[in-house]
C-alpha positions in Angstrom: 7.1 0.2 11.0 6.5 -2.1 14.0 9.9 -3.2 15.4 9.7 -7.2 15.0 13.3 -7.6 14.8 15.9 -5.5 17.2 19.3 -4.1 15.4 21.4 -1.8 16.3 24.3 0.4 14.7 27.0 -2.1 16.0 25.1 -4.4 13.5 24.4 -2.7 11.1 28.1 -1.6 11.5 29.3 -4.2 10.0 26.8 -5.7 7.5 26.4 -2.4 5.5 30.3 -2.5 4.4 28.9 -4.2 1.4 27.1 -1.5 0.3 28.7 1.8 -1.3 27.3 4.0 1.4 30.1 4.8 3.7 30.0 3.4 7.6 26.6 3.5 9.4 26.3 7.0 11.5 22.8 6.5 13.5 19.7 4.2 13.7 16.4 4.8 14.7 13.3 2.4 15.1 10.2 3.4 13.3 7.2 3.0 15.2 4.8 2.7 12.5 2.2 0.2 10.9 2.8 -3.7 11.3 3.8 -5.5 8.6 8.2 -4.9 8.8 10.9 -3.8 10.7 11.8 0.0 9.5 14.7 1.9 10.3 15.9 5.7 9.4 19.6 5.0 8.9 22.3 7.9 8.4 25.2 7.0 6.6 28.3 8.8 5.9 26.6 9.2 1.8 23.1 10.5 2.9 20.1 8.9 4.5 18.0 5.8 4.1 15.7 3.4 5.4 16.6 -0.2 6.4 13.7 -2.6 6.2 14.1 -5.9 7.6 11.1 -8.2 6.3 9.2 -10.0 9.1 6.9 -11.7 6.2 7.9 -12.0 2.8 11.1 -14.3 2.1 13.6 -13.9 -0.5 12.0 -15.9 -3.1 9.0 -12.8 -3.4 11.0 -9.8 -2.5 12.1 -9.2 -5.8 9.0 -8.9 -7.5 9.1 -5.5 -4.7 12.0 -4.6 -4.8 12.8 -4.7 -9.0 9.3 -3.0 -9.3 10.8 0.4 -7.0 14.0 -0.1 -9.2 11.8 -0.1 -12.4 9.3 2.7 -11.4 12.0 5.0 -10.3 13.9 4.3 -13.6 10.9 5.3 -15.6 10.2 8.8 -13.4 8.0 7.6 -10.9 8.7 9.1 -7.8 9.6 6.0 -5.4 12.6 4.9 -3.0 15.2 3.6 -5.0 16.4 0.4 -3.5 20.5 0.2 -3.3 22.3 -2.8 -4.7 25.8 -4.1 -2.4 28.8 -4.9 -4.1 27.2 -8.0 -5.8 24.0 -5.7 -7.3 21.9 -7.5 -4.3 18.7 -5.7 -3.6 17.7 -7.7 -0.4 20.4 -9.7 1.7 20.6 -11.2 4.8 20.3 -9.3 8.2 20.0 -11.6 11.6 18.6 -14.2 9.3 16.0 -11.9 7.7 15.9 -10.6 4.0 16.4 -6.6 4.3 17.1 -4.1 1.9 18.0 -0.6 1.6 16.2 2.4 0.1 16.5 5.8 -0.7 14.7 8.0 2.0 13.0 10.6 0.3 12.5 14.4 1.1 9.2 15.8 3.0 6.4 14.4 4.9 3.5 12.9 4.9 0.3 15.0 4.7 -2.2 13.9 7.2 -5.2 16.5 6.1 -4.9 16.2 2.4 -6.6 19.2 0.5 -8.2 18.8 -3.5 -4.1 19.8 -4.4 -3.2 17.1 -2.2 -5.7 14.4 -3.8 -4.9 15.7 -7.6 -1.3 15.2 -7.2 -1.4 11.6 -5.9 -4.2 10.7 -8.5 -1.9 12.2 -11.0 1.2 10.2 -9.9 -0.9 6.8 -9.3 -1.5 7.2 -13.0 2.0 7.9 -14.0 2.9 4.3 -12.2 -0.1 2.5 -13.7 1.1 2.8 -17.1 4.9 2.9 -16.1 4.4 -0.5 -14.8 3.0 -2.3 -17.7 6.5 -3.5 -19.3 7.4 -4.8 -15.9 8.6 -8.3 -16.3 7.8 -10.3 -13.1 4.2 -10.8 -12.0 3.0 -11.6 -8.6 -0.7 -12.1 -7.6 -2.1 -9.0 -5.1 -1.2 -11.5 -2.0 -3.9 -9.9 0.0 -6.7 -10.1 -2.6 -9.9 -12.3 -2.5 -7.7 -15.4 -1.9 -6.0 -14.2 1.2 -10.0 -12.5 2.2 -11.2 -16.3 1.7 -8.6 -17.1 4.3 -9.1 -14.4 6.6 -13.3 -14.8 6.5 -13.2 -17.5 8.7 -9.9 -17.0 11.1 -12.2 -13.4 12.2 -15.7 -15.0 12.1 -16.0 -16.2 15.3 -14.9 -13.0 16.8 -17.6 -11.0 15.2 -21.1 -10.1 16.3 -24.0 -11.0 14.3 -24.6 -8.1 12.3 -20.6 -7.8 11.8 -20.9 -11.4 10.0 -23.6 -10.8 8.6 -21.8 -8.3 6.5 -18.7 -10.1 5.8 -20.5 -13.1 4.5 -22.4 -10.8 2.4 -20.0 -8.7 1.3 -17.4 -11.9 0.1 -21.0 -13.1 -1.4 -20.7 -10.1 -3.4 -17.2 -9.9 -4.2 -17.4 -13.3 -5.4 -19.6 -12.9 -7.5 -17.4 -9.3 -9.2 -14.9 -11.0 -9.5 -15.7 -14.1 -11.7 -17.9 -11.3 -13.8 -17.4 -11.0 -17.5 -16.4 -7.1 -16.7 -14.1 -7.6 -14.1 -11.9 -9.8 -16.7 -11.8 -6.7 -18.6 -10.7 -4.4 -16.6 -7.1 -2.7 -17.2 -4.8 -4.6 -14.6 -0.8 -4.2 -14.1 1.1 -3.5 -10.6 -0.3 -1.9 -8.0 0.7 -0.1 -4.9 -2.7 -1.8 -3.1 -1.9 0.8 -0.1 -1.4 4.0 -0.9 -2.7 6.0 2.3 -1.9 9.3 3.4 1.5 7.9 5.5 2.6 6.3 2.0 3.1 9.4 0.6 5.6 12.0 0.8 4.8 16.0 0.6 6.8 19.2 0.6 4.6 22.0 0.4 2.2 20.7 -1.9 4.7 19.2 -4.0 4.8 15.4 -4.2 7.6 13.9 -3.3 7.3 10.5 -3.5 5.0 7.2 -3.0 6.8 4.5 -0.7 6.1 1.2 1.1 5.5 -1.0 -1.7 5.4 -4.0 -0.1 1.7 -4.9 -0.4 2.0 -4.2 -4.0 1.3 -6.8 -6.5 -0.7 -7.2 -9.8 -4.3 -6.8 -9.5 -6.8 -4.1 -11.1 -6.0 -0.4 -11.5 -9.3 0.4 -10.6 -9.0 -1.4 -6.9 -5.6 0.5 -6.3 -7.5 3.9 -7.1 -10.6 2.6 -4.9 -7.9 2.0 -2.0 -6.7 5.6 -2.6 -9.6 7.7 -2.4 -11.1 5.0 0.4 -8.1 7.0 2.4 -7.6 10.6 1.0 -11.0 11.7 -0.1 -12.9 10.9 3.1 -14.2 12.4 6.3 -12.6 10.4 8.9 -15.2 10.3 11.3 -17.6 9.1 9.1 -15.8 7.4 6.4 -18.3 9.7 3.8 -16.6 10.4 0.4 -15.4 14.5 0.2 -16.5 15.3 -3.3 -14.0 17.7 -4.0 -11.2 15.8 -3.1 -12.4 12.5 -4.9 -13.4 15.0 -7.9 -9.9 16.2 -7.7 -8.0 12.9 -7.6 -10.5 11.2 -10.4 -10.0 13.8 -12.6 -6.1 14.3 -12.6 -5.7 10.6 -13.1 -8.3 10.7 -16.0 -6.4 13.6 -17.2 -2.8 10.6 -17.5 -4.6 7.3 -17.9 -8.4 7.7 -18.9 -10.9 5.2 -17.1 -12.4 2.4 -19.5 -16.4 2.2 -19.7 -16.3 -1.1 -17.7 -14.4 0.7 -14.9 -17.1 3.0 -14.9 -19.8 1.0 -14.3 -17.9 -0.8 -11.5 -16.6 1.9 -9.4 -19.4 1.2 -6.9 -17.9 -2.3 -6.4 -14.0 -1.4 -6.3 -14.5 0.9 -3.5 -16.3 -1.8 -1.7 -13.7 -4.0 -2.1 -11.1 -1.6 -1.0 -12.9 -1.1 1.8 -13.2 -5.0 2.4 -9.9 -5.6 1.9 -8.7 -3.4 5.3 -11.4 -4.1 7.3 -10.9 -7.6 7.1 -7.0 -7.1 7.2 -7.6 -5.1 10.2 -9.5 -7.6 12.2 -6.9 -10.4 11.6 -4.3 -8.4 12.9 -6.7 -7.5 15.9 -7.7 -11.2 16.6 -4.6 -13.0 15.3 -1.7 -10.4 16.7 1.9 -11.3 15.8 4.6 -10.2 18.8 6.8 -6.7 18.4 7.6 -3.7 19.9 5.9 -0.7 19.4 3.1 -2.8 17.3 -0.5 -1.2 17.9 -3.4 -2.9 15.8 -5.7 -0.2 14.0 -9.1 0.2 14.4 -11.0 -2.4 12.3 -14.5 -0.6 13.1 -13.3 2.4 10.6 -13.5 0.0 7.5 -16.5 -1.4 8.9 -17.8 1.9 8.6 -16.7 3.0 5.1 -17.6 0.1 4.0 -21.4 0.1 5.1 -21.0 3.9 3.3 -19.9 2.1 0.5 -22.8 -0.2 0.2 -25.3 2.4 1.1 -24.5 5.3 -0.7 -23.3 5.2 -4.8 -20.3 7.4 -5.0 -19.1 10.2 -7.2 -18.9 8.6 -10.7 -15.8 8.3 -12.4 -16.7 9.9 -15.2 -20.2 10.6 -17.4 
């Protein structure tokens, strides 16, 4: 991702003799998203990727890094994080917790077809109900708590209309949240960001969903809402593909069936999915952190799905 924190293989040289992986051959920044530090490292045992993480501490990065261990135990396809000699998953690096992973095989698919959509909705299914017997438990740290925080840090950058609609939509979210059917919904891990660059394609074989360090316990039904808010749309206008979401609704059915009370509330987790990156978006637009090769994305294209959202009810989950 965004390089935050400079290291090269002189290093990493030395600090990755505690891990069974041979000396480090190469090292390459990636230049991607904005929340870590990301390497593709080569080692004399295969290839990886070093994170280095620029916001959560060592006190919350096992809740991430067990659930990859636990997921990929249980056949979900996920980076495997490697322990060092003392079965650490995350050590120090310049001061910084970092960890290693497994790098896995393909690349992302960046014009996802219905194969492409049924495939991830099949696999976001498979890790639903693979997560349930996972011990620890952290809160979805960018949920409505963190969107009460954000609200007002972005508020005074907006234009009238543009508040108008935040204060209306956290009005609204509000007032899901504390609802008798939101307490019932199915809940357990979640990825919480599983675009198209989180996933991993060969052909139109899955390969793998990675970057899991937005996940955290929240709804299943706002992690599939995030999803399709990102695979089964028209960029340009942020409008819902039918066929895709059909695609991706129905091959997670088909593993872990939708309740009645997600049904009636799919309308609202797509709006909050769509809330969630618009407002994430502007704070990293109006409240920018330092690093190389960090670009801000486009807040206006959550604005826009999420106006879609409100405006138009979506393909139902299921009759």
């Amino acid at each position: 991702m965004a390089v935050f924190t400079s290291v090269t293989l002189e290093d990493v040289d030395q600090w990755i003799k505690q891990f069974p992986l041979g000396r480090a051959l190469a090292l390459k920044g990636i230049a991607s998203g904005i929340e870590n530090t990301n390497y593709f490292l080569t080692t004399e045992h295969g290839e990886y990727v070093l994170t280095i993480f620029e916001n959560l501490n060592f006190e919350q990065l096992p809740f991430y890094l067990e659930l990859m261990r636990h997921l990929a135990a249980r056949g979900v396809l996920v980076p495997a994080p490697v322990p060092n000699a003392q079965g650490q998953l995350c050590v120090a690096l310049h001061g910084k917790p970092a960890a290693i992973v497994s790098k896995l095989e393909g690349s992302s698919q960046m014009e996802p077809q219905p194969v492409h959509c049924a495939a991830v909705g099949a696999m976001l299914a498979k890790m639903h109900l693979a997560g349930r017997d996972f011990p620890l438990h952290q809160p979805n740290l960018r949920g409505l708590g963190w969107w009460h925080h954000a609200a007002p840090a972005v508020m005074p950058h907006l234009s009238p209309a543009e508040a108008d609609l935040l204060r209306a939509e956290m009005h609204f979210q509000d007032a899901w949240a504390g609802s008798d059917t939101y307490k019932r919904l199915q809940q357990g891990p979640v990825h919480a960001d599983l675009f198209r660059n989180n996933v991993m394609f060969d052909g139109e074989r899955l390969t793998g969903f990675f970057d899991f360090y937005f996940a955290g316990c929240d709804t299943w039904l706002f992690d599939v809402a995030v999803t399709v808010n990102d695979w089964c749309i028209d960029l340009a206008t942020g409008k819902l593909d039918e066929a895709r979401v059909r695609a991706m609704l129905d091959a997670y059915h088909a593993v872990r069936p939708f309740t009645e009370d997600e049904k009636h509330t799919w309308q609202c987790a797509l709006r909050a999915g769509a809330l969630r990156f618009w407002l994430s978006r502007l704070y990293d637009l109006h409240k920018p952190r330092e690093a190389e090769l960090l670009t801000p994305h486009d807040p206006t294209h959550f604005e826009r799905i999420l106006r879609e959202r409100i405006a138009v009810h979506p393909p139902v989950l299921f009759a």
